[in-house]
Every structure is written in C-alpha cells, then in structure tokens.
C-alpha positions in Angstrom: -17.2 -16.3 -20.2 -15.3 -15.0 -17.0 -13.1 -12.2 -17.6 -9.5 -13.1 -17.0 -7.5 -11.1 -14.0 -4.2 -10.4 -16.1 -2.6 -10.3 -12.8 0.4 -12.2 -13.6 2.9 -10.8 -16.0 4.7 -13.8 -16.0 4.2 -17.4 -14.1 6.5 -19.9 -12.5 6.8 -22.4 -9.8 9.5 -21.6 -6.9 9.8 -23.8 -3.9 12.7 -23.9 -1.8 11.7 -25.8 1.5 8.6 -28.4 1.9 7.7 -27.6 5.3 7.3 -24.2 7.2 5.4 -22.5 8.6 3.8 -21.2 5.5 3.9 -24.6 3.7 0.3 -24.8 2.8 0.2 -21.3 1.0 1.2 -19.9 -2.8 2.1 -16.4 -3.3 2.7 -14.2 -6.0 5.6 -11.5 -6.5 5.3 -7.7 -7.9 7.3 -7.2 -10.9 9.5 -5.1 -8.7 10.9 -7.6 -6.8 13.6 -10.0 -7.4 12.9 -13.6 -8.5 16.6 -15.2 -9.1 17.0 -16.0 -13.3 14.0 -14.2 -14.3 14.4 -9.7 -15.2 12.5 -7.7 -12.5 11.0 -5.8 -15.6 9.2 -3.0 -13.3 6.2 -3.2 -15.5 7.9 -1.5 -18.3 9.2 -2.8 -21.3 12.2 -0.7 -21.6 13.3 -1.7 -18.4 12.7 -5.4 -18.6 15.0 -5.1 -22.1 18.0 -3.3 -20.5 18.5 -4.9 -16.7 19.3 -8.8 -17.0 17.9 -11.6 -14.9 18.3 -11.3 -10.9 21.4 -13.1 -9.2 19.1 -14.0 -6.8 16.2 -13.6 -4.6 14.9 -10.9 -2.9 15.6 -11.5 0.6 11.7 -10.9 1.3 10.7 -13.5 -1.1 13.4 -15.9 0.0 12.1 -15.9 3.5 8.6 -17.1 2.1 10.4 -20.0 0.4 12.7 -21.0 3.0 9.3 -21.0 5.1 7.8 -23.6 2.5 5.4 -21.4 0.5 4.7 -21.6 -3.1 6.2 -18.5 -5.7 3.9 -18.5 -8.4 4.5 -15.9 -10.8 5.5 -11.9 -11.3 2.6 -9.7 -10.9 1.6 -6.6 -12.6 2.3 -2.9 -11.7 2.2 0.4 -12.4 5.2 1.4 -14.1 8.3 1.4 -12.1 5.6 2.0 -9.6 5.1 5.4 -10.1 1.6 5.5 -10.2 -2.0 4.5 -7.9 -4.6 3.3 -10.1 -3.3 -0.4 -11.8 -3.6 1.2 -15.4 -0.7 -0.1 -17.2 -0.1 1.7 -21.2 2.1 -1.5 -21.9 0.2 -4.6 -20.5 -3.6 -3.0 -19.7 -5.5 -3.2 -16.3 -5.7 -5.8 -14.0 -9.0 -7.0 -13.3 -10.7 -5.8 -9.9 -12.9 -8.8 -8.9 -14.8 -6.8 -6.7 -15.7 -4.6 -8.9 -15.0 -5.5 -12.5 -15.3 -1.9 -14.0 -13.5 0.1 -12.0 -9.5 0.1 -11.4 -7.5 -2.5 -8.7 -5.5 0.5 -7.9 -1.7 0.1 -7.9 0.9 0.5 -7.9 0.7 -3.2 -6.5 -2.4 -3.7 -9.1 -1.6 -7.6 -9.8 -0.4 -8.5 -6.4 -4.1 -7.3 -5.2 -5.8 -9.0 -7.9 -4.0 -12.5 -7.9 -5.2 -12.4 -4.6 -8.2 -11.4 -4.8 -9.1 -13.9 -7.8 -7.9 -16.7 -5.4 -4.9 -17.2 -7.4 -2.1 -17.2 -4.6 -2.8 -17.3 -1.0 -0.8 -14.3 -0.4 1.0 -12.2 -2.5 3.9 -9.5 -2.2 4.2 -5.7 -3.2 5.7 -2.5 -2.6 4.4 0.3 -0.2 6.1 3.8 -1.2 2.6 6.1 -1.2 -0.2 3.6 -0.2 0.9 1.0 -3.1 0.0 -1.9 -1.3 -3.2 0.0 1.3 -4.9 1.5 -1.2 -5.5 -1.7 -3.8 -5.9 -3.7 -1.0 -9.3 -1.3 0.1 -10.1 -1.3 -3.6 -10.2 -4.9 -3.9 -11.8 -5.6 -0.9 -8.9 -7.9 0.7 -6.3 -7.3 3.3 -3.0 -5.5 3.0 -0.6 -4.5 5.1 2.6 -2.2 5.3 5.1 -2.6 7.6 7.0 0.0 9.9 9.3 1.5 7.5 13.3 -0.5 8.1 11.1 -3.0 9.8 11.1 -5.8 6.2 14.5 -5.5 4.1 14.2 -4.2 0.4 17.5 -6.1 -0.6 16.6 -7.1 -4.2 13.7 -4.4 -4.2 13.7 -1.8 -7.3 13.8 1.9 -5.1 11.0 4.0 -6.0 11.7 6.7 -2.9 13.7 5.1 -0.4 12.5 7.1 2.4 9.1 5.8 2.3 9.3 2.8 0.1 8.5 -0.8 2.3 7.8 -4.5 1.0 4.2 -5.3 2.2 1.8 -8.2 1.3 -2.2 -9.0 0.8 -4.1 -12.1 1.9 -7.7 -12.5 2.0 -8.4 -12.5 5.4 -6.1 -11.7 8.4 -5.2 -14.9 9.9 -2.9 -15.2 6.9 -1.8 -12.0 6.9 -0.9 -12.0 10.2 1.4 -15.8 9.1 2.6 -13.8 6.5 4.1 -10.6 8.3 4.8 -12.2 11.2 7.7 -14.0 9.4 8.7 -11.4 7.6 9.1 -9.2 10.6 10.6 -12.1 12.6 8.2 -11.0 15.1 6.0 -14.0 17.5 2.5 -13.5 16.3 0.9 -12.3 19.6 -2.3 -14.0 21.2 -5.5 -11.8 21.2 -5.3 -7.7 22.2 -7.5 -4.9 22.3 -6.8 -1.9 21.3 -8.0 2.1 22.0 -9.4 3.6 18.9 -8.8 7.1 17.8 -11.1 8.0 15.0 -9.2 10.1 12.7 -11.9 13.3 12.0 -10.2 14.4 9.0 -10.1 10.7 7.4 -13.7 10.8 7.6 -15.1 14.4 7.5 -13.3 14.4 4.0 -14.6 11.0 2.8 -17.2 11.4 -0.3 -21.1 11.6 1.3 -21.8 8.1 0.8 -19.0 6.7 1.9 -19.3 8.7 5.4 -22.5 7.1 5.7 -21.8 3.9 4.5 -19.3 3.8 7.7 -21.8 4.6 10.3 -22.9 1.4 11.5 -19.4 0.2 11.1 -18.6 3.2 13.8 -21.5 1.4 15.9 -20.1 -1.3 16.1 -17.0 -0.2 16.9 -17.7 1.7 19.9 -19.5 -1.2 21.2 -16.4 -3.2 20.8 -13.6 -1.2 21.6 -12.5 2.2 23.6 -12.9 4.8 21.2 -13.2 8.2 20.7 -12.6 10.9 17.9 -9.4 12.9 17.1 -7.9 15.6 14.7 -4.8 15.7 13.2 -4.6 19.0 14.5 -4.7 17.9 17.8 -1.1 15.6 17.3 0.4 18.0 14.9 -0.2 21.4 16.4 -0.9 23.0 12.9 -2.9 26.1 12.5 -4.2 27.3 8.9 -4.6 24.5 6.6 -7.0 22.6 7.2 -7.6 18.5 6.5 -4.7 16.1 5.8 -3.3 19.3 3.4 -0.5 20.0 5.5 1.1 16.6 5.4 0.7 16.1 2.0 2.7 19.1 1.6 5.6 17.6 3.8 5.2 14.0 1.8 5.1 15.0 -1.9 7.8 17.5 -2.2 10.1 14.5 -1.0 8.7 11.5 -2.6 9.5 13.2 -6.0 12.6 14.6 -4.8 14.0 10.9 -3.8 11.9 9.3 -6.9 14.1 11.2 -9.5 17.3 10.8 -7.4 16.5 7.0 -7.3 15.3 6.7 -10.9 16.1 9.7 -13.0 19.1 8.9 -14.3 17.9 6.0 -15.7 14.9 7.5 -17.5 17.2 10.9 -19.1 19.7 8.3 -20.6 17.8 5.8 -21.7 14.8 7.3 -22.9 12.2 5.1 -22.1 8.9 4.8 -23.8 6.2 5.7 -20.7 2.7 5.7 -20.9 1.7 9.0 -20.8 1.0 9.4 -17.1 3.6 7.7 -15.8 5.7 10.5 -18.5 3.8 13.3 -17.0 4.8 12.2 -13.5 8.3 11.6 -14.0 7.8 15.3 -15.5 6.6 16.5 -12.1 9.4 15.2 -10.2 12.2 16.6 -12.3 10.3 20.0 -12.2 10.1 19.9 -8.3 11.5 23.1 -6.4 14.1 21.4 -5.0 13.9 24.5 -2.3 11.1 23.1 -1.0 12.5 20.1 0.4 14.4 21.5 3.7 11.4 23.1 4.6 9.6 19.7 4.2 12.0 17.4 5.7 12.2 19.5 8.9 8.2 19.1 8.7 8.6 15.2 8.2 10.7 15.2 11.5 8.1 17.1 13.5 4.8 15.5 12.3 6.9 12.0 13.2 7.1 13.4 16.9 4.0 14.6 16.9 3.2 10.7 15.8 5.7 8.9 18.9 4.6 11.3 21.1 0.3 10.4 20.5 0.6 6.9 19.7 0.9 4.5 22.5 1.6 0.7 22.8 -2.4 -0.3 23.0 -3.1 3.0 20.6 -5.0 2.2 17.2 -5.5 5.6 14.5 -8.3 4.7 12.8 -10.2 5.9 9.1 -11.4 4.9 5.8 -8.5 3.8 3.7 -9.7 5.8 1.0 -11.7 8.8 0.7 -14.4 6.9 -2.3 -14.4 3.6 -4.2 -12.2 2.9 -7.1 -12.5 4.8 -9.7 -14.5 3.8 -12.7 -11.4 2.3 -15.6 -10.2 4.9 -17.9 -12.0 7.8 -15.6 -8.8 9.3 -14.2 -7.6 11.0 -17.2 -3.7 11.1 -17.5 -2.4 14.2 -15.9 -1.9 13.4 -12.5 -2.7 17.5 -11.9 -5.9 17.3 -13.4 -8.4 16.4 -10.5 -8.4 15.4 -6.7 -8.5 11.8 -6.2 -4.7 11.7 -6.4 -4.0 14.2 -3.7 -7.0 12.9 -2.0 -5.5 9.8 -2.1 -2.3 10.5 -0.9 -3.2 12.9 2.6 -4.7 10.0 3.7 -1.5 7.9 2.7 1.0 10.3 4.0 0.5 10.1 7.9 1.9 6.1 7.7 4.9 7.6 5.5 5.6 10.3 6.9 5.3 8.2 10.5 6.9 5.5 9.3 4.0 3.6 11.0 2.3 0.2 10.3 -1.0 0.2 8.6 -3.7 -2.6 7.5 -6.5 -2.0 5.7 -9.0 -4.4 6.2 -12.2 -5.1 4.3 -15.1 -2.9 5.8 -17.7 -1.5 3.6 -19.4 -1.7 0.0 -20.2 1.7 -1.2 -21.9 2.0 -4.9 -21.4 -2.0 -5.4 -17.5 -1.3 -4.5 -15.5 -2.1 -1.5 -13.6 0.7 0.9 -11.2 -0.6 3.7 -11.2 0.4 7.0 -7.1 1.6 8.0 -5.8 1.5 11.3 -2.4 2.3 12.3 -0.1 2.4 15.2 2.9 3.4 16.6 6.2 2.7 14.9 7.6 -0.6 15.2 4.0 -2.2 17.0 3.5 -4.3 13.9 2.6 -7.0 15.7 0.1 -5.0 18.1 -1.3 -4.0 14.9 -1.4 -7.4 13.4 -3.3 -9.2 16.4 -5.5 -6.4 17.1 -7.0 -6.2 13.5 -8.0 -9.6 13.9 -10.1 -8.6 16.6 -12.0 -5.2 14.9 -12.4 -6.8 12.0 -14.5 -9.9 14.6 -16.3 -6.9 16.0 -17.0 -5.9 12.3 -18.1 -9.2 11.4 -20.5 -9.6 14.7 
C-alpha cells in the first residue's frame, strides 16, 4: 500500500476564471496564506481556534485564479513557520516522495510535497529563511523565491517581515517560470545565458559526498556556460571568520528580532500549545540580545552593497542548495541549538535574504538515494533573468 503524502491539511476546489494563462494547472496553498471563508490556521491548532475565516484571498492566490488555475487545498507547515524540517507535533510529517524516510523540509513541507506527489501542478509557500529553497532541494523539484517587495504578502501571516516572500514549486521549470512570471507581472523572457560564479564557500562546506556528487554536474557546467569560482570574501570584504559564518551572524540576530515583534504578542497572551521545537525557538527569539541588532542591520546594509555592486544583469551565484540531503525523520532532535544542520542550513540561506535576491533551486543531484538542488541567484529584481536562465543550466544539466 502507498504511503499517503499528508500534504493537504485541508482540500477544496477554488476557481475564479476558466481561461488564463494558467488555466490548465491546479495548485495548492500553505496554511499561511489566505483562502477567503476558510481560517489560515498557520499549522497550529491554537491559532486555527482563535483567528476566524479570511475575508478574502490573498492577493497572490487571487492572481492564480483570476489567471484560471485550480486552488486545491491548504497545505501543511511548520508551525507558524517557524521551523526547516516539515515535522509538525500537531499534524505529523509530510511525506518526502523522493525520499520516503527522511524529512520534506519546511517550513513550506506540504506545498513541496503536494507537488512532488503530483497532486497540484504548482503550489504556493512562504520564503522567510529558505522555506520554500530548501524543501524544494529536499524533494527534488523546483522552487523559487522571489526578489524581496517584488510578490505582495497582502493576506500573508508575517513571520519576519524583512525577509519573508510568497514563492511557489512546480516540477519542472517551464511551469515555474508560468507561474512567477504572473506573479511578478514580469514578460517571461526568450532564452539567455548567463556567467556563473561558483560560490567556494557553498561548496567547500558541503558534506564529502555531496562535493563529489556535484563534480560532473561542475563539468558540465563549464562546458555550457562562462564560469569561474568565487568567495564570499571576495564580495564582502570580511576578514576573520571564515565560510558563510559572518552572514549568518547579520541574518539571525534579525530574523528573531522581527519574528517576536511580528508574533510574540500573540504567543505570551495566548499561550499556545507548541511542539516542543517550535517552543524552544520562540524561546530563542525572546531571549535575543536585542543589542545585537544595530550592529547587524548596519551589516545587512553592507553585505547588500557588497551584493549590487558584484552581481550584474547576465551574473548567476551559483551552489548546492543545501550543504547534505534531508535529514533522516525524527534525527534532528528538538533543540534547534543542539547540532549544525540548522546554522548550516541557514549561511547558505542567508546571502538571498540578506540580498534580497531571487533564488531557484533546481533539481541537480542524488546523493545517498536523496536529492540536493543546485541554487543560483542573481541580482535584485532580475527575476526574470533568473527564471529564463535556469531553464537553460538545468538543459546543460540534463545534456
């Protein structure tokens, strides 16, 4: 008997126009985004008992219907989508169907997986700290998040509103590209190249296997493109620590900072029940030394420099999405503290936050019977560079 995805928290139908330019194509909605008459429940029980039923769309998902795709159902989440692996205490793990015992990743865990399963053609999620990137990689599909401002969040539950964007997965690009391209309100562009900076940090700190799992794909590459290597060091200027340390360091200190602006109130008065991570996060970003955020929001502004002043129109940064598969279900443990693959995680993640820059990850490799997506990113505001040109590494991949 196949195992079922639980990607869906809840199922519907929606359609609001029969023809568009998406008319031929279902999608499926995180459980942080508005559906009008149904409660955007932010994967938590608590929540879903104490906010009523959305007035109305989200604008994001009411450009997909107005464009004549299919709404399907809410999707499942970490909760309040404070979290990166897809384990929800309250309604369990998605399934990964890549890789059936190890997590989707989240916090967009059932947007991934509906996907993934070939349940909806495209789905919708969230992008705060690599939300949509990192399950897409773990799930061996395409995701995509947007230039930060670039998509409205009207209808959108805040996680950090400095970083947080409305991003979507489809199983191969020619749909994500549909997809985005409407949401941007950007023309999809006809076939471009691209120069490829290969990002020495993203893969010098990949696990062993995954390094080498990449090698041929770096063949192929520089048989197909421009390309040559790069270090962060080399954009940011930094001296001492070393790897993607440094802009971890500027992202986290604000991400909690905005998180428990954005949603502490709620979670001191109400007194949610949490699963014990998501508790033990929320912990983290009320105990953050709050004099650590000038210090990082200076940083923010000079790493994005740093960033506009590299990146140019035909410029792709390129490296593995994540630093090792997924994670093998209940593996993590529930201290987000205890263990790298969290900060790991999130170095990688910060450079598109902290740049407010595009990123895809696209399917690349298979490393220990799991998938790991191949990122590329551009400047701020070339999403559809970065849309057209992934199409076209991801032929070279293929060839």
């Amino acid at each position: 008997m196949t195992e079922p995805s639980r990607s869906f928290l809840a199922q519907m139908t929606f359609r609001a126009a029969a023809t568009g330019p998406l008319a031929d194509l279902s999608f499926a909605v995180k459980d942080l985004i508005d559906i009008a008459g149904h409660v955007t429940g932010c994967a938590n029980p608590d929540w879903a008992q104490s906010h009523p039923p959305a007035a109305a769309h989200a604008v994001c998902v009411e450009q997909c219907l107005q464009a004549g795709a299919v709404c399907v159902g809410k999707t499942h989440a970490d909760e309040l989508a404070f979290g990166l692996s897809g384990e929800n205490a309250f309604y369990g793990t998605p399934l990964n169907p890549a890789a059936p015992d190890r997590v989707p990743g989240g916090s967009s865990s059932g947007s991934a997986t509906a996907v993934a399963a070939g349940e909806a053609d495209f789905s919708l999620g969230t992008d705060t700290g690599g939300s949509v990137r990192l399950p897409a990689s773990n799930c061996g599909i395409w995701g995509m998040r947007p230039s930060h401002g670039r998509i409205s969040v009207a209808g959108v539950n805040p996680l950090a509103p400095g970083f947080d964007t409305v991003g979507a997965f489809a199983r191969d690009g020619e749909v994500l590209q549909r997809v985005m391209s409407l949401l941007l309100n950007v023309d999809p562009l006809l076939a471009v190249s691209g120069r490829l900076w290969l990002l020495r940090e993203g893969f010098d700190e990949a696990e062993p296997a995954v390094r080498k799992a990449f090698e041929p794909v770096l063949k192929r590459l520089a048989g197909s493109f421009p390309s040559r290597g790069i270090s962060l060091r080399s954009i940011d200027g930094e001296t001492g620590i070393s790897g993607m340390d440094n802009w971890l360091q500027v992202f986290q200190p604000i991400q909690w900072a905005e998180i428990w602006s954005a949603l502490g109130s709620w979670v001191e008065a109400a007194r949610p029940a949490l699963g014990e991570r998501t508790r033990r996060n929320f912990e983290l970003a009320k105990g953050l030394d709050r004099r650590l955020l000038p210090p990082a929001l200076a940083g923010r502004e000079r790493y994005r420099a740093a960033l506009a002043g590299f990146l140019g129109p035909e410029d792709l940064l390129c490296f593995p999405t994540a630093h090792a598969p997924a994670p093998l279900k209940g593996s993590l443990g529930l201290d987000r503290t205890q263990g790298d693959y969290f900060p790991r995680v999130l170095g990688r993640m910060a450079i598109a936050g902290i740049g407010r820059l595009p990123q895809i990850s696209l399917p690349a490799v298979e490393v220990e019977g799991a998938p790991v997506g191949l990122s590329l990113l551009a400047a701020e505001g070339n999403d559809a560079f970065l849309l057209s040109a992934a199409q076209g590494v991801a032929a070279a991949l293929d060839g």
